[in-house]
C-alpha positions as CSV (number, residue, x, y, z in Angstrom):
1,X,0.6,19.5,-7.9
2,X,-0.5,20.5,-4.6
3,X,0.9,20.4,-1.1
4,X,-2.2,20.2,1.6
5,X,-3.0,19.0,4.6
6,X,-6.4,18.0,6.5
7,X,-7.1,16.8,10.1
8,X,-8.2,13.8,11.3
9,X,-9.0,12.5,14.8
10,X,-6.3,14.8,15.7
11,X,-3.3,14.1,13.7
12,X,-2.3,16.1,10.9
13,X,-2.3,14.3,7.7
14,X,-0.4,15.5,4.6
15,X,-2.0,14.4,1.4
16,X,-1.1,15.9,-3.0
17,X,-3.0,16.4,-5.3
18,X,-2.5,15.7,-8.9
19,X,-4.4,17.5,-12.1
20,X,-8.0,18.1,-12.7
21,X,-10.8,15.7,-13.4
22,X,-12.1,12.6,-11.9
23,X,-11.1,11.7,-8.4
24,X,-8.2,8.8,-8.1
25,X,-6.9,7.3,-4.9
26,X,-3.7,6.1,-4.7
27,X,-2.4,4.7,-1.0
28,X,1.5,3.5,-0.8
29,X,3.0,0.5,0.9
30,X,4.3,0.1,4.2
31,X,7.5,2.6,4.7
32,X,6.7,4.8,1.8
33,X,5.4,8.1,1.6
34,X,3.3,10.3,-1.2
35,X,6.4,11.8,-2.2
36,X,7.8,8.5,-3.9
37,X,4.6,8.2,-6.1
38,X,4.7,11.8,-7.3
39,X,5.9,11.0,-11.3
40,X,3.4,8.0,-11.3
41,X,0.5,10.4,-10.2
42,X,1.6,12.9,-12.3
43,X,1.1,10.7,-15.7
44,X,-2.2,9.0,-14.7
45,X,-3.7,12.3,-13.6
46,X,-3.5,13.1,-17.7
47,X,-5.2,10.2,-18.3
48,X,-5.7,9.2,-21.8
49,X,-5.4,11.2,-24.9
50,X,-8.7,10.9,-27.1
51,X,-10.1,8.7,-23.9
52,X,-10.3,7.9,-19.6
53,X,-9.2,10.9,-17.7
54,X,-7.9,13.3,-17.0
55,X,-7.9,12.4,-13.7
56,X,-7.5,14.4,-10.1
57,X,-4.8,11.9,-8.1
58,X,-5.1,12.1,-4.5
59,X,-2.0,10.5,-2.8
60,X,-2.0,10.8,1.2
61,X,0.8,9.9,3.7
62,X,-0.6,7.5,5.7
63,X,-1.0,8.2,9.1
64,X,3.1,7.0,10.8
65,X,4.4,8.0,7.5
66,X,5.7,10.7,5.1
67,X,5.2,14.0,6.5
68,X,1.8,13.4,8.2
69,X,2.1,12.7,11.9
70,X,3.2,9.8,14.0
71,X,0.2,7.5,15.7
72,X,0.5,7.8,19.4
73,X,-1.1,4.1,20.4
74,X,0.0,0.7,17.9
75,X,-2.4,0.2,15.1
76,X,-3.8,-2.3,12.9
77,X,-5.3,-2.8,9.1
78,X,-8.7,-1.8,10.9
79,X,-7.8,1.8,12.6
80,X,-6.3,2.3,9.1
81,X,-9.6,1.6,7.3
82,X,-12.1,3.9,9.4
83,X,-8.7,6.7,8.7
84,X,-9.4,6.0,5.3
85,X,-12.7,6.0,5.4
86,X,-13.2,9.2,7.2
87,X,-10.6,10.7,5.0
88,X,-12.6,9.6,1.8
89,X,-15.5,11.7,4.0
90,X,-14.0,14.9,4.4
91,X,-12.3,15.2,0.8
92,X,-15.7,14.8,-0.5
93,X,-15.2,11.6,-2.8
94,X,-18.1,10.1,-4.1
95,X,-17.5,7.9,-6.6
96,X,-13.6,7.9,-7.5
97,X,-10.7,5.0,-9.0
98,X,-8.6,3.5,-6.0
99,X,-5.2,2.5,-6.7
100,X,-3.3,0.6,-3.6
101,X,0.2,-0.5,-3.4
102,X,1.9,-3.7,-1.0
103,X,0.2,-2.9,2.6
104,X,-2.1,0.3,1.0
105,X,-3.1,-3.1,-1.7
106,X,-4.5,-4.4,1.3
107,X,-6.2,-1.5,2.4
108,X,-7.7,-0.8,-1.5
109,X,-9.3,-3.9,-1.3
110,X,-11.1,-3.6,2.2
111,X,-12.5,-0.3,1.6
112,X,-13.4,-2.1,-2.2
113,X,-15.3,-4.8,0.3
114,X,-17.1,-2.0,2.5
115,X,-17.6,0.5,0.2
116,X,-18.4,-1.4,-3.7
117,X,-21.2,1.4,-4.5
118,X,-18.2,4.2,-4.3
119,X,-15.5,2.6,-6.4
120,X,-14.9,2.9,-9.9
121,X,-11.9,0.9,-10.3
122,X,-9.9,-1.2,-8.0
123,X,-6.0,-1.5,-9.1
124,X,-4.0,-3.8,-6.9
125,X,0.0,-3.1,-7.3
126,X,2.2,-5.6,-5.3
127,X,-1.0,-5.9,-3.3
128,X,0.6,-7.5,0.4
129,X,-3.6,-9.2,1.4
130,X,-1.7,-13.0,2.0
131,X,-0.3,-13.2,5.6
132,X,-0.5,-17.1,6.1
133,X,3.4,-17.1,7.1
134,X,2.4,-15.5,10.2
135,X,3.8,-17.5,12.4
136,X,7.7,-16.3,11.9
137,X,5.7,-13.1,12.4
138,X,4.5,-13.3,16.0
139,X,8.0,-14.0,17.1
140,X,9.4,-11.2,15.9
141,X,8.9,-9.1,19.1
142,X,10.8,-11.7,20.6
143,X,13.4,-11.6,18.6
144,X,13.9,-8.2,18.5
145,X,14.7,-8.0,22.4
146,X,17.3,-10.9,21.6
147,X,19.1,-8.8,19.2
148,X,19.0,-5.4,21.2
149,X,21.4,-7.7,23.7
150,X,24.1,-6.9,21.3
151,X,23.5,-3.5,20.7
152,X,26.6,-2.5,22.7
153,X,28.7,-4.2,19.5
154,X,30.7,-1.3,16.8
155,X,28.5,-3.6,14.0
156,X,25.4,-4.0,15.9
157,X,23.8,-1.4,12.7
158,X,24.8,-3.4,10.3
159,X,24.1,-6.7,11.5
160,X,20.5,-6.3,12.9
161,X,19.9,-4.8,8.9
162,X,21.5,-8.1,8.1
163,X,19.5,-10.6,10.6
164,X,16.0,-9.0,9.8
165,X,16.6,-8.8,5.8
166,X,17.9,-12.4,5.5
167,X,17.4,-14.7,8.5
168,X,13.5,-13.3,10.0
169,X,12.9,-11.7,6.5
170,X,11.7,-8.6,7.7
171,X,14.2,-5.9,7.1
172,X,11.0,-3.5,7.3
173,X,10.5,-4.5,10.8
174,X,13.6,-3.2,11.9
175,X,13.4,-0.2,11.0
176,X,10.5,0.6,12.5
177,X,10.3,2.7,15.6
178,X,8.1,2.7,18.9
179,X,4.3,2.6,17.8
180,X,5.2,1.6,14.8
181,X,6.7,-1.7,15.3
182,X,3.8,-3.1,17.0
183,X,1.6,-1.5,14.1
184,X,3.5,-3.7,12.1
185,X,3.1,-6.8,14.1
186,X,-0.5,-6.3,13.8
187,X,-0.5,-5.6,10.4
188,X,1.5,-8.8,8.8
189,X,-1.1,-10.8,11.3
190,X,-3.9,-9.9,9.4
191,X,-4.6,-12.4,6.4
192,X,-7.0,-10.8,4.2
193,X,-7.1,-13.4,1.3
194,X,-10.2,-15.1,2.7
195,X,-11.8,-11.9,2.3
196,X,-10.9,-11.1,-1.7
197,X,-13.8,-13.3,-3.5
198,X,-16.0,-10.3,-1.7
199,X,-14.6,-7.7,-4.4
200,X,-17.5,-7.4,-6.8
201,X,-15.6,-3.9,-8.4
202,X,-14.0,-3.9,-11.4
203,X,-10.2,-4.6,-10.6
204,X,-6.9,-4.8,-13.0
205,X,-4.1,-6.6,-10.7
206,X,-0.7,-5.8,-11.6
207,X,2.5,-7.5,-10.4
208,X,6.0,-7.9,-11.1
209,X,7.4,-11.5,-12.2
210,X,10.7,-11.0,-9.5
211,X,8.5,-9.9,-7.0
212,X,10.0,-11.3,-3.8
213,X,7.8,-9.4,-1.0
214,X,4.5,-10.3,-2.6
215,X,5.0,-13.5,-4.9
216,X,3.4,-13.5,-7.9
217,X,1.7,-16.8,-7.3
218,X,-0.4,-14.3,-4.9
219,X,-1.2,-12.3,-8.4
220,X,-2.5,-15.5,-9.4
221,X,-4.6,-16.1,-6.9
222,X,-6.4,-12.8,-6.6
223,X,-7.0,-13.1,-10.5
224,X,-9.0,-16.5,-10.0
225,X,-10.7,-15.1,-6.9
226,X,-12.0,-12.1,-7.8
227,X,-14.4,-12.3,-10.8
228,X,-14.1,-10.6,-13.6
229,X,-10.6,-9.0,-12.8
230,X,-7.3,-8.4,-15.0
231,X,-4.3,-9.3,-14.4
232,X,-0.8,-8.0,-16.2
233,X,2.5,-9.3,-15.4
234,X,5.3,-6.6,-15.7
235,X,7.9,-9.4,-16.7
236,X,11.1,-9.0,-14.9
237,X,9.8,-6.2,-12.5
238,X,10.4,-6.8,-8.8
239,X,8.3,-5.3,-5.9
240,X,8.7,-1.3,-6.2
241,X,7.0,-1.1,-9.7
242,X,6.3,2.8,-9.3
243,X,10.1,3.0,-8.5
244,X,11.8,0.7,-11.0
245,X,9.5,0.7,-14.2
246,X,7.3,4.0,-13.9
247,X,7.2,3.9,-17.4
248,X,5.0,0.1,-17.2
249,X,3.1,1.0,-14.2
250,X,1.7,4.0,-15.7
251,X,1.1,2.5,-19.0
252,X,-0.8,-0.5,-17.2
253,X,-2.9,1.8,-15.3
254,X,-3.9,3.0,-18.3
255,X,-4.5,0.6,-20.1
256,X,-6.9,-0.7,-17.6
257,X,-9.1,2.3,-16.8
């Protein structure tokens, strides 16, 4: 494994690098970092004995995450394309396996729509593209100056964790800081499914059963829109797949190359 870092528009972005072999893009979800995808990368990057692979597993920290640095202006699902776009540019990658998990699902499948001639394989983990609840989104701004009136209280911590988990239902919201909590706004405000019958790449769609971030009627969905595509159910597997069943993950992934 390697430690690097590349430049981009003027922020610093820290990306690993996984094994030898074909090139393999993974991007994580919203609030995650490389780091927390290391033992996932690790196994794919083998690939298969006797078949697919081995691979070379790229694994950036999103520009606001990780240990790449902080966006100085709010962004949205757009600036993060042309990053990743531009990113894909200057490492060189041709044609190369895309792997996208919760928000980076999102992002897989936009740069699947712009850039079909380049991808080998789409894999959707978790993939967070459905943002029709939006409206309890756009008040959130709002309701976070509500709750700061409180802020004086001993509990204040503990109850704004509370408030956003189970009343807004956006616990990753909260802890978001300056920038980044507008990034977020603009992010859960852009619906992406109307886009997903434009994926023409091959494209294995995994999900957990007890996924409560991303339901797996959205799994559903994606496997009837896009043509041709897989889908495997990890039964009793919640949102964090890489996290709470590496072991499936990995072995789905695969399975499908």
């Amino acid at each position: 494994m390697q430690d690097l870092e590349i430049t981009i528009n003027g922020l610093k972005i820290h990306y690993k690098v996984f094994g030898e072999g074909k090139p393999f893009l993974f991007l994580h979800g919203w609030g995650s970092s490389a780091e927390k995808w290391d033992s996932i990368a690790e196994e794919v990057s083998k690939g298969v004995p006797g078949g697919p692979g081995p691979f070379r597993v790229f694994v950036p920290d999103l520009p606001g995450f990780g240990k790449s640095d902080a966006l100085l202006e709010p962004w949205n699902t757009n600036k993060y394309i042309r990053f990743l776009e531009e990113f894909i540019e200057e490492l060189g990658l041709k044609e190369f396996y895309i792997l996208g998990h919760s928000f980076g699902g999102a992002l897989a499948c936009k740069i699947a729509i712009n850039h079909p001639q380049q991808i080998e394989k789409l894999f959707l983990v978790s993939a967070a593209f459905v943002r029709k609840r939006t409206i309890k989104k756009q008040v959130l701004g709002r309701v976070s100056k509500i709750v700061k009136i409180f802020s004086f209280l001993p509990f204040y911590p503990l109850a704004k964790k509370a408030f956003y988990k189970y009343v807004v239902g956006s616990y990753d919201y909260s802890k978001a800081e300056g920038v980044m909590k507008s990034t977020f706004l603009n992010v859960v405000s852009d619906d992406l499914s109307q886009f997903v019958a434009f994926i023409k790449v091959p494209t294995a769609i995994i999900w957990g059963d007890k996924d409560e971030a991303t339901l797996v009627e959205d799994a559903y969905f994606l496997n009837e829109k896009i043509k041709g595509s897989r889908l495997e159910i990890i039964s009793g597997a919640g949102h964090s797949l890489h996290k709470d069943v590496p072991e499936f993950l990995v072995k789905k992934v695969l399975e499908n190359i």
